[in-house]
N, C-alpha and C positions, 0 to 999 in steps of 0.2 A: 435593414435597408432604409435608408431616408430618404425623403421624397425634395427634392432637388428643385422643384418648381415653383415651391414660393419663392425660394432664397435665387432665383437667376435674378443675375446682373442684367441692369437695359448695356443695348450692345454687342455689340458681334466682338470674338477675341482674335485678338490677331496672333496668329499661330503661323509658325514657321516649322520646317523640319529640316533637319539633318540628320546623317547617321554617319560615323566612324568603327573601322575596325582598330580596336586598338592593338592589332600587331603589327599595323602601319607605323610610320613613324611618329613621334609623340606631336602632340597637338596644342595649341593655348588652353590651359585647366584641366589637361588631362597626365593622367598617370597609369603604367602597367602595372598590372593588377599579376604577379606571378605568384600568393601564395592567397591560401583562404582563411580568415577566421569565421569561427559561429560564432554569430550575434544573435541574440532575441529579434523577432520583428518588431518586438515594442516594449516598451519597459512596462507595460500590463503581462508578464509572462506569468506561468503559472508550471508546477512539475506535473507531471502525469502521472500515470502507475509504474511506468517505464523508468521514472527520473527523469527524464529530457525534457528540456523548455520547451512550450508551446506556446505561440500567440493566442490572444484570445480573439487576434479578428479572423483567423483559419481554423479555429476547432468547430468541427464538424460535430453535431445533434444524430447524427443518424446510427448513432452505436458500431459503428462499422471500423474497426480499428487498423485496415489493411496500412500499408504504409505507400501511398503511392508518388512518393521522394519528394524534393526539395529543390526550392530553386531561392537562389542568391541576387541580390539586385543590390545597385548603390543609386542614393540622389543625392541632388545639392542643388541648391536654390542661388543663381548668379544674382542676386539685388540690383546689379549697378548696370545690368543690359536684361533684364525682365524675365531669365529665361530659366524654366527648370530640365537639368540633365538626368536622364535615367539611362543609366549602365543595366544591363542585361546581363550577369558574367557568368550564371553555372547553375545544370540541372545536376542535382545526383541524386543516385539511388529511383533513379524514374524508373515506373513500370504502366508497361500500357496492355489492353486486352489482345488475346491471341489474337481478333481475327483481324486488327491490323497488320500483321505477320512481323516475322520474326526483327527485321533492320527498316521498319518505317523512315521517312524522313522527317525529322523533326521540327518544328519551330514553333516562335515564343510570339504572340500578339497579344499586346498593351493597348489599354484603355483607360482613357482618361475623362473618366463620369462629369464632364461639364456638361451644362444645359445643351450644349451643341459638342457630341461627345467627339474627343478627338482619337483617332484607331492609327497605331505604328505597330511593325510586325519583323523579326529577326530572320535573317536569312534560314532555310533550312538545313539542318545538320541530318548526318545519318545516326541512326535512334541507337542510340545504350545505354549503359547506366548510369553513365556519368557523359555529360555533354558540355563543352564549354561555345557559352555565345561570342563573349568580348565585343557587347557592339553597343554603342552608346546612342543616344535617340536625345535630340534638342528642341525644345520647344519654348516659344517668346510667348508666356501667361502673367498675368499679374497675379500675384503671391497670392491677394486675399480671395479671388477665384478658385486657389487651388487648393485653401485652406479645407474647404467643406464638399470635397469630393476623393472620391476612392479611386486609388491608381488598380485597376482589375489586371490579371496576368492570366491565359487562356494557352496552356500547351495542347498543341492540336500535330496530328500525324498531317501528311500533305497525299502521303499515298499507300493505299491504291487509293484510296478519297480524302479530302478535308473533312476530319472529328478534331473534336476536341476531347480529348483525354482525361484533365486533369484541369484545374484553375483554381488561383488562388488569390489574395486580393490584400492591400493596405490603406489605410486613412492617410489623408498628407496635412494633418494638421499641425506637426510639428516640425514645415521644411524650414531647412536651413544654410546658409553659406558653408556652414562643416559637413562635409560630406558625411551620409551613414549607409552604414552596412544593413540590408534586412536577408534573413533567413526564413524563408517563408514556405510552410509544410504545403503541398500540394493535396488537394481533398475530390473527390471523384466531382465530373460535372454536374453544375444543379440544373434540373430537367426544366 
């Protein structure tokens, strides 16, 4: 975890938001998303005992090797109107504790670790194992703001109460106009 408060910019950011379903009709820079590939979350990947890539900013220290699934996300950095997009697009393989019962409803809230942090949140789905979001989230930052902060992803049940379940997190030091895929392992929440 780095400590963010030497490195804040003087200035407040000017942040905007939107959100799109993209099974609405197509949008300016946007695209449907109808099939999945697995990407590493970073090109720092590593095999497991398993064989399967893992990131090294979601492996978890605590010996605990449950698999609590995976969620998919895409960004892209627009340079020429300030603004970075993060797509939301697919839990699989989620599993959460019994006593949220059996069909919780599900959703995905994003954090965007600036000095003044910015919180966007997916509608909620009904809980299984495979969940698709399809919801893209816009925000007007300037690049070298978002270079040295972690985009955080917090799956949380909504009922019968708000828990967080599962969270998982990436570095945005390498955003870019080409959109990328991250596959990112879900690891239980840290207390």
């Amino acid at each position: 975890v780095s400590d963010l408060r030497s490195s804040a910019l003087p200035g407040s950011f000017d942040v905007s938001r939107s959100m799109f379903d993209l099974r609405s009709p197509p949008h300016r820079f946007m695209k449907r998303y109808d099939s999945f590939s697995s990407v590493p979350s970073s090109t720092s990947s590593r095999k497991d005992s398993q064989g399967s890539n893992r990131s090294l900013d979601t492996i978890t220290l605590s010996g605990d090797e449950q698999d609590f699934g995976r969620l998919n996300v895409k960004l892209c950095y627009v340079s020429s109107v300030e603004q970075i997009w993060i797509t939301v697009l697919h839990c699989k393989h989620l599993s959460w504790p019994s006593s949220c019962g059996e069909n919780p409803r599900i959703s995905v809230k994003g954090i965007l670790t600036l000095p003044k942090p910015v919180h966007f949140k997916s509608s909620a789905k009904e809980g299984c194992s495979d969940i698709e979001f399809m919801e893209t989230f816009v925000f007007a930052i300037k690049l070298q703001s978002l270079q040295a902060v972690r985009l955080v992803f917090k799956i949380q049940t909504q009922t019968p109460r708000k828990k967080t379940i599962g969270e998982c997190s990436l570095a945005l030091r390498e955003l870019s106009s080409e959109e990328s895929s991250h596959w990112l392992d879900i690891s239980p929440p840290s207390k």
